[in-house]
PAKE-215018 format. One record per residue (C-alpha): x negated, z, y negated; residue in one letter; residue number from 1. Coordinates in steps of 0.5 Angstrom, whole numbers, plus 500, padded with zeros to 3 digits. Example, Ala and Ser with C-alpha at 12.3 -4.5 7.8 and 13.67 -1.06 7.14 Angstrom:
<pts>
   east    up   north   code   pos
    475   516     509      A     1
    473   514     502      S     2
</pts>
This chain:
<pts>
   east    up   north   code   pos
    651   331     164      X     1
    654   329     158      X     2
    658   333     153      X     3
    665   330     152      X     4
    663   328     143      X     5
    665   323     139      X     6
    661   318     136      X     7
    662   315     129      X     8
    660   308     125      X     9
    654   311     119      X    10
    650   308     114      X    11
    643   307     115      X    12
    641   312     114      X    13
    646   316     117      X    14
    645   312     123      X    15
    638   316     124      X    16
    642   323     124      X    17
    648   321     129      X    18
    644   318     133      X    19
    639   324     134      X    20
    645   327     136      X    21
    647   322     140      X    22
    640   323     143      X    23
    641   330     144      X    24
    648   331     146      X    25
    652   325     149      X    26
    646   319     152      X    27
    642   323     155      X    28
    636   320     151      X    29
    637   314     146      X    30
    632   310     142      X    31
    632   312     134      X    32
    629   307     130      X    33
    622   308     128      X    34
    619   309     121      X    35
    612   312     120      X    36
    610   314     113      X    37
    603   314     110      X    38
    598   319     110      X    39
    593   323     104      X    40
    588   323     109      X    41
    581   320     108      X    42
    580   316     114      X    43
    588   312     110      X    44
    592   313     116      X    45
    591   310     122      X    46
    593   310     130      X    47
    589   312     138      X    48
    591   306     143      X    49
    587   303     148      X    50
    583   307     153      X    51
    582   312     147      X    52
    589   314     148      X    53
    589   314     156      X    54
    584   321     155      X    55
    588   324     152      X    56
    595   323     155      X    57
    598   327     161      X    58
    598   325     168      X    59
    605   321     170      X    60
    609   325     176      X    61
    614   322     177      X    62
    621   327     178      X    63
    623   326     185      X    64
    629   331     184      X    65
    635   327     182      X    66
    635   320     185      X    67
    639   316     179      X    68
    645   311     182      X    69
    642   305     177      X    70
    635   305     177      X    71
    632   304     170      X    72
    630   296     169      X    73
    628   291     164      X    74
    627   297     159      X    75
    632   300     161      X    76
    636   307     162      X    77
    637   309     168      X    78
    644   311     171      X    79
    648   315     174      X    80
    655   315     176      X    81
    658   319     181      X    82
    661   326     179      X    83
    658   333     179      X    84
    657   338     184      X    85
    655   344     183      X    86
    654   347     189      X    87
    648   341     190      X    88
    644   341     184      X    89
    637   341     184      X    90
    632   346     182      X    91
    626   343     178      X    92
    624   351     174      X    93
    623   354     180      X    94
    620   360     177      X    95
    621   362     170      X    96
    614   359     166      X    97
    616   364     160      X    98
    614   371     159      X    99
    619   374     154      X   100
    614   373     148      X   101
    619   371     142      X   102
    616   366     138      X   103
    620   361     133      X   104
    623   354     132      X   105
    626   350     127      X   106
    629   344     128      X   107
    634   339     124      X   108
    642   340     126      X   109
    647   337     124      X   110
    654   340     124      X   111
    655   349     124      X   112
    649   352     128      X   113
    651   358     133      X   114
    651   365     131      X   115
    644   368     133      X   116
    644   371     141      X   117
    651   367     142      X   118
    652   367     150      X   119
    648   360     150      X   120
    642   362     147      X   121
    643   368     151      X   122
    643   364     157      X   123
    638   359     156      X   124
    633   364     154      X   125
    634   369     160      X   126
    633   362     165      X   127
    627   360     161      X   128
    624   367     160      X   129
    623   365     153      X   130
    625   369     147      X   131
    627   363     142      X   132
    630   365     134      X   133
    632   358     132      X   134
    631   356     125      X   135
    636   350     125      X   136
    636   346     118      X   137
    641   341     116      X   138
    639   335     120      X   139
    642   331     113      X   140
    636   334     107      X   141
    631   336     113      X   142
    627   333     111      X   143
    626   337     104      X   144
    626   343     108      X   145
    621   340     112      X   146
    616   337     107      X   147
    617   345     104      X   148
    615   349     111      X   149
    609   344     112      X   150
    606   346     104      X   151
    607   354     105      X   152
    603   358     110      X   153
    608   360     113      X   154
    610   354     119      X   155
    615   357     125      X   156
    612   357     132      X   157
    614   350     134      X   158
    617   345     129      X   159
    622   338     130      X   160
    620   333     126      X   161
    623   326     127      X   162
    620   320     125      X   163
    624   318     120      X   164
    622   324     116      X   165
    614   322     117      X   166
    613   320     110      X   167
    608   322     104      X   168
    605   328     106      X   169
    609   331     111      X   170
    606   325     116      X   171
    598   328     114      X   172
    602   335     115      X   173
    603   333     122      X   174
    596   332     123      X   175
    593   339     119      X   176
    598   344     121      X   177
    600   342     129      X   178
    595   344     134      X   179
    592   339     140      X   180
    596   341     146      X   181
    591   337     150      X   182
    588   343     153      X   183
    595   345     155      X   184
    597   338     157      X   185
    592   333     158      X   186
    591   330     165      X   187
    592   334     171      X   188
    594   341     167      X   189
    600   338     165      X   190
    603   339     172      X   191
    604   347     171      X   192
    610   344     167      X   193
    613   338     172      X   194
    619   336     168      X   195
    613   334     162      X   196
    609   330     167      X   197
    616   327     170      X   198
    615   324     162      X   199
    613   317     161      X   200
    606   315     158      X   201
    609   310     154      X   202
    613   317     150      X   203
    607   322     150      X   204
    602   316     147      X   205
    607   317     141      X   206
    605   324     141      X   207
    598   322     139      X   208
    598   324     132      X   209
    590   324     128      X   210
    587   323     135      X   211
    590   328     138      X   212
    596   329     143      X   213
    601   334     139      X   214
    607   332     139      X   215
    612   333     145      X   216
    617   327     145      X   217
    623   325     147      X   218
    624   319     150      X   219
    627   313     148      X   220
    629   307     153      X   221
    626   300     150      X   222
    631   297     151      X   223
    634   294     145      X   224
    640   299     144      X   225
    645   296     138      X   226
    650   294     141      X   227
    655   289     138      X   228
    662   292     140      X   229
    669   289     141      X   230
    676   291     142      X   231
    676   288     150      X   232
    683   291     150      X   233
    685   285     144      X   234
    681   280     146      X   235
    684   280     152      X   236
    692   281     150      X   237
    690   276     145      X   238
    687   271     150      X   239
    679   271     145      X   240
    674   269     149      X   241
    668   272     148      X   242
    663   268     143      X   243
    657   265     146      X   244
    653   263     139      X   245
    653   264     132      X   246
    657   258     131      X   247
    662   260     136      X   248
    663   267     133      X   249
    664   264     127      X   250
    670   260     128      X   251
    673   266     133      X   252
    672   270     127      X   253
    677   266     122      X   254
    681   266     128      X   255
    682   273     129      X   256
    682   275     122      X   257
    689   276     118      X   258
    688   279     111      X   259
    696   280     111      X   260
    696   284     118      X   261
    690   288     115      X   262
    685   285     121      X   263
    679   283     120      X   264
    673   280     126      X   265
    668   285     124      X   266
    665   290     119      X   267
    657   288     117      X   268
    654   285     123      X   269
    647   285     120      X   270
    644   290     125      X   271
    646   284     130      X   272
    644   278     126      X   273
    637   281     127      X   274
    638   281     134      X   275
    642   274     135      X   276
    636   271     130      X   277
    629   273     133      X   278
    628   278     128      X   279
    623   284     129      X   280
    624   291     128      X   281
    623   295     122      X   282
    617   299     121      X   283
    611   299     123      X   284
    614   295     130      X   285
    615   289     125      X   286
    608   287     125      X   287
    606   281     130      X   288
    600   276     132      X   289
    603   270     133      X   290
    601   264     138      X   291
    598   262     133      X   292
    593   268     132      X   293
    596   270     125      X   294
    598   277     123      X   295
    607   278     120      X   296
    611   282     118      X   297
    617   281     120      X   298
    620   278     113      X   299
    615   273     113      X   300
    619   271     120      X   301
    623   264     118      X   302
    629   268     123      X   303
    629   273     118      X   304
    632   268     112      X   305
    637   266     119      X   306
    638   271     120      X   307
    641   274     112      X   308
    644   266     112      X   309
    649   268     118      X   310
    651   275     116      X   311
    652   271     109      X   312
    657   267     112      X   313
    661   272     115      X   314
    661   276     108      X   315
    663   269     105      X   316
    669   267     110      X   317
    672   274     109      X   318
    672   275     116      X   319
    669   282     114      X   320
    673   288     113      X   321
    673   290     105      X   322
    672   297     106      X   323
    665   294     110      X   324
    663   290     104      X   325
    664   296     100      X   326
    660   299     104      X   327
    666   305     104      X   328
    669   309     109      X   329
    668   309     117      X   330
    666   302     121      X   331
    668   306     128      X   332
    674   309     125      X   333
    677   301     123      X   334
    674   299     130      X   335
    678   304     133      X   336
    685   303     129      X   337
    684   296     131      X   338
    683   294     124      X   339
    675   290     126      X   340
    676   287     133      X   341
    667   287     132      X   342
    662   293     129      X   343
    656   294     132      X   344
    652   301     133      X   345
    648   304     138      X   346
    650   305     145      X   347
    652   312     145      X   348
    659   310     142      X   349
    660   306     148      X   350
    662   314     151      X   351
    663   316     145      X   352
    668   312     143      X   353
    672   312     149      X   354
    673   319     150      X   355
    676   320     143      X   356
    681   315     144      X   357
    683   317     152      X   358
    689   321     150      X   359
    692   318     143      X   360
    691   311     146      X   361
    689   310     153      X   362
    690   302     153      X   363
    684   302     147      X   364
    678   298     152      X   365
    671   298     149      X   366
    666   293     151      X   367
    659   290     150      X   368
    658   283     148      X   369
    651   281     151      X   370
    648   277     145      X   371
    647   271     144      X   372
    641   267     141      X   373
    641   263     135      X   374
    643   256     138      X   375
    647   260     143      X   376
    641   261     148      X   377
    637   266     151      X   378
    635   272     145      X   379
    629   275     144      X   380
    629   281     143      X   381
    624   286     141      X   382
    622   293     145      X   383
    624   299     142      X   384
    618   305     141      X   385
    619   310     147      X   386
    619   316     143      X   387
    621   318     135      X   388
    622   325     136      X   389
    617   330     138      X   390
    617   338     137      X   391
    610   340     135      X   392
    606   348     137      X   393
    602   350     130      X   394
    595   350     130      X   395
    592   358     130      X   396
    599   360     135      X   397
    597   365     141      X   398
    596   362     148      X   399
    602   367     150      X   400
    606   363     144      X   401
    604   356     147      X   402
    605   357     153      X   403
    612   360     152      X   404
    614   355     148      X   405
    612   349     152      X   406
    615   353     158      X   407
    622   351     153      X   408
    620   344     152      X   409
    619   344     160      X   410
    626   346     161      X   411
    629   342     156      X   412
    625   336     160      X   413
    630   338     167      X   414
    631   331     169      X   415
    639   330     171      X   416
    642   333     177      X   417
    639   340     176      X   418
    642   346     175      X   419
    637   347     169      X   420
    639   340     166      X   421
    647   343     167      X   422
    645   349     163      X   423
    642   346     157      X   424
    647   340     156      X   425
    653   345     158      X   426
    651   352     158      X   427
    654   357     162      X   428
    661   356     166      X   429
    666   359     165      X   430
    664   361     158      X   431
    661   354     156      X   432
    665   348     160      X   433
    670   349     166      X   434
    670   344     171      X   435
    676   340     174      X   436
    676   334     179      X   437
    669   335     178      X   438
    668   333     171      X   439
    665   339     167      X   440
    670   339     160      X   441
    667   345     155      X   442
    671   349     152      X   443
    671   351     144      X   444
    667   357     145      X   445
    662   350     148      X   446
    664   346     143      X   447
    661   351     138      X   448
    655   353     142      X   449
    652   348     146      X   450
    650   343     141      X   451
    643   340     139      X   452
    639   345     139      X   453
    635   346     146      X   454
    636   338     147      X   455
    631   337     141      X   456
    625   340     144      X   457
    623   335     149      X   458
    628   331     153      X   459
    627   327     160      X   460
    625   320     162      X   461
    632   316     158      X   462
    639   316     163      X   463
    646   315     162      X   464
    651   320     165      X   465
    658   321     163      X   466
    661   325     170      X   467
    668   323     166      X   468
    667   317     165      X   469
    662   313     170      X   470
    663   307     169      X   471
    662   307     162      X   472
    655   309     164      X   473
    654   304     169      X   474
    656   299     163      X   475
    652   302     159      X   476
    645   301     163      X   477
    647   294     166      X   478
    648   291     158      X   479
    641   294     157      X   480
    638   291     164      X   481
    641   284     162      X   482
    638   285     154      X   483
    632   287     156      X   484
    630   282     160      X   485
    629   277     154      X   486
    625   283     151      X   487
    618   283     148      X   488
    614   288     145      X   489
    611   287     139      X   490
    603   288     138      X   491
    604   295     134      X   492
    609   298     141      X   493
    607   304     144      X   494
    603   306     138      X   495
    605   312     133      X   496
    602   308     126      X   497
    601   312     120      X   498
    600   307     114      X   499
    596   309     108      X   500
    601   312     102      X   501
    599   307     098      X   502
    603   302     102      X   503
    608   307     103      X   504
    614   304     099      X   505
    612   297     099      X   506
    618   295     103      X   507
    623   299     101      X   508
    626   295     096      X   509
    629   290     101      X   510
    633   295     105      X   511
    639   294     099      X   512
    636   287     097      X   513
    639   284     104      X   514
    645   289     103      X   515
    646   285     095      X   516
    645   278     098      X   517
    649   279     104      X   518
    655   280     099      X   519
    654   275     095      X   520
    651   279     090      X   521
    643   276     090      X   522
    641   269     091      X   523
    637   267     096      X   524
    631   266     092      X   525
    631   273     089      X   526
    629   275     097      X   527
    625   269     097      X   528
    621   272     091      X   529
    620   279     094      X   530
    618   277     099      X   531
    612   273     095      X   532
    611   279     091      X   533
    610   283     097      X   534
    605   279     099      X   535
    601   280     093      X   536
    603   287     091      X   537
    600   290     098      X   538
    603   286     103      X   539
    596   282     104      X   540
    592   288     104      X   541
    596   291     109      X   542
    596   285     114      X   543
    588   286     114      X   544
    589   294     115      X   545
    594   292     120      X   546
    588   287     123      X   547
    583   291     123      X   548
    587   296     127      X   549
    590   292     132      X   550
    582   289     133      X   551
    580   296     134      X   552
    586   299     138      X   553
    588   293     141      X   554
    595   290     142      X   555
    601   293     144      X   556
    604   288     148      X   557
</pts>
């Protein structure tokens, strides 16, 4: 049960924002990428893995209210592809868990919030038995807002916090001023709310903050989940095949680009050219024992230097769109008007994009291209963290507060095929949606109301459904099956690592350094030098912090 939303190309780091809407409004549950911050605390930052983490984790139970039509595999999403009944939804709240007790919750929200006491909080509250007053921020500059509340004394009830907004303070914040919901949650206590436990372990391992589980996530599949898009519609009227390797893809690009007829192959296909080469993920997922025994981060990768080389030599043939190389305007919107044939983004605008061009052009076909690796074999693709987002309780809230709050995270957990699943991602029929061929289309009192809010709180095991278009659902799930079958976990996967502030910013300079070189802008030994300069201005140092914890903790993978 998806909401019929559009979904745009953004910069990087508005590619974190869209893609927690995405999360919350049109996949169902999609990964993010993951970046955790440094910590002021004493003990320097830090992680709970191992057999540690088992203590403190949730008893897993399986929700057995909605089968899926495609069962998750490799990593995967699951999939569900038929239409909607609503005569025969499954319950999965049968009894409120709510009694009323109002308390607050401040979450990031991109776009304009609902007026407070509209009918869809209304209706949620009355359906929950919760009693919420929302304090939406602006998803974009969140992270201020954040970083202000969690300095004060006066911290709402509940709060969101992705993890791209885990830096500086804000992240040691998280450890001092959000309580341990182990007493509520730990174990068999979880199942007094049966869409949490229905949450995998994986995810809620990433709830663990200062030894303690105190996040409530939403899950993300593992599964690599950037997809290199193109224009099936004009491959097929121009008879391009789709290429199979970097060599390939090159010589398709000067084919299809034509600088005159304002087409070009693609936008900056950087995010790919990770995935094409080997390279591991940003972040804390970046580290990785090797073969070999030995620590690395992934810009000590020889794929990464590949990697930049390749996407130079799109930038270099002029295969990439100028407004790309300029870093201006929309990738998605130049895909769509059919100026790029190419551009990656994640699997949400697979949906996106087709719903937005259904009526203005009904022959626009998107699709995947499964990605090929560096000599035009299998890739190897790295897992995604199971969890980025996570709605966390203040410490010194009542039991009645807490109770009534997760008793919310338990209705936005409601798996897909329930009434309560409907009522989040919709709202109220008649009011929100109406349903016609049995696909449910929002109205503009829903297409104003029902946005992110309530799916932030917690969100089931990760799905795609799309009644209006099934097939881009079941598209959706069996390109993450297929990648995810060259998938590797890297030896930080499935922990939520703090780096100590000291080390905070020591990567930040490469994220432009690649836009520069890429461009043509930097030589190839400038990246070469600030990877020597990482080493020794902390990355060394880092790598044995790295050791010491994964020695500890063990490997993830």
């Amino acid at each position: 049960m998806t909401p019929n939303a559009a979904s745009s190309a953004p910069s990087r780091r508005s590619f974190l924002a869209s893609t927690a809407v995405a999360t919350a409004a049109v996949a169902g549950g999609l990964p993010l990428l993951a970046a955790c911050g440094g910590s002021d605390s004493g003990s320097g930052g830090g992680t709970t893995s191992g057999k540690d983490a088992m203590k403190l984790l949730p008893t897993y139970v399986a929700s057995t209210v909605a089968k899926p039509d495609i069962a998750s595999k490799n990593g995967s999403a699951a999939g569900y592809t038929g239409k909607v009944d609503l005569a025969s939804l499954s319950t999965s709240v049968p009894k409120k868990l709510g009694t009323g007790a109002p308390f607050k919750i401040m979450s990031p929200f991109w776009g304009s919030p609902p007026k407070a006491g509209c009918a869809y909080y209304t209706a949620l509250d009355a359906a929950a038995g919760t009693k919420v007053t929302w304090q939406n921020q602006d998803g974009n500059t969140y992270g201020q807002k954040l970083g202000a509340v969690l300095a004060s004394s006066d911290i709402p009830d509940m709060v969101v916090v992705p993890s791209w907004e885990l830096v500086g303070k804000i992240s040691n914040a998280v450890t001092a001023k959000f309580m341990d919901l182990g007493p509520y949650l730990a174990g068999d206590k979880v199942k007094k709310y049966p869409n949490l436990a229905a949450i995998p372990s994986d995810s809620w391992r990433m709830g663990i903050f200062g030894g303690a589980l105190r996040g409530i996530p939403m899950p993300a599949a593992a599964a690599t989940f950037i997809v290199p898009y193109y224009r099936k519609d004009i491959f097929d009227k121009r008879g391009y095949s789709v290429p199979k390797s970097p060599e390939e893809f090159l010589s398709w690009a000067k084919e299809a680009t034509s600088a005159k007829a304002k087409v070009y192959a693609c936008g900056d296909m950087s995010w790919t050219a990770g995935n094409i080469f080997g390279v591991r993920p940003s972040g804390t997922l970046g580290w990785n024992i090797g073969a070999d025994g030995k620590l690395t981060y992934r810009i000590e990768q020889p794929e990464y230097l590949e990697a930049l080389e390749w996407t130079r030599k799109l930038f270099d043939a002029g295969v990439v769109h100028p407004d790309d190389k300029a870093r201006s305007g929309d990738s998605g919107q130049r895909f769509t008007a059919g100026q790029i044939l190419v551009f990656n983004n994640d699997t949400s605008a697979w949906y996106g994009k087709t719903a937005e061009q259904a009526a203005a052009n009904p022959d626009f076909e998107i699709d995947g291209m499964d990605i090929f690796g560096a000599d035009g074999g299998n890739p190897t693709l790295y897992a995604s963290q199971p969890a980025t987002i996570w709605s966390l309780i203040r410490k010194g809230a009542s039991k009645t507060t807490v109770e009534n709050a997760l008793a919310a995270a338990n209705f936005s957990a409601a798996p897909y095929g329930t009434k309560e699943r409907m009522l989040v991602d919709y709202g109220v029929e008649g009011t929100h949606y109406t349903v016609k061929n049995g696909v449910p289309v929002k109205t503009d009192q829903g297409n104003t109301e029902v946005i992110n809010a309530w799916v932030m709180l917690a969100a089931p095991a990760p799905y795609f459904a799309h009644p209006d278009y099934p097939d881009v659902a079941r598209k959706q799930v069996e390109w993450e099956q297929r990648m995810g079958a060259f998938m590797r976990k890297t030896s930080t996967y499935g922990m939520n690592i703090v780096e100590p502030t000291r080390y905070a910013n020591l990567s930040s300079q490469f994220e432009q350094l690649e836009i520069d070189y890429v461009r043509g802008n930097r030589k190839l030994s400038d990246v070469q030098a600030a990877i020597s300069t990482w080493k020794s201005s902390g990355g060394d140092k880092l790598r044995d912090w790295y050791k010491q914890l994964i020695d500890k903790n063990g490997s993830g993978n």
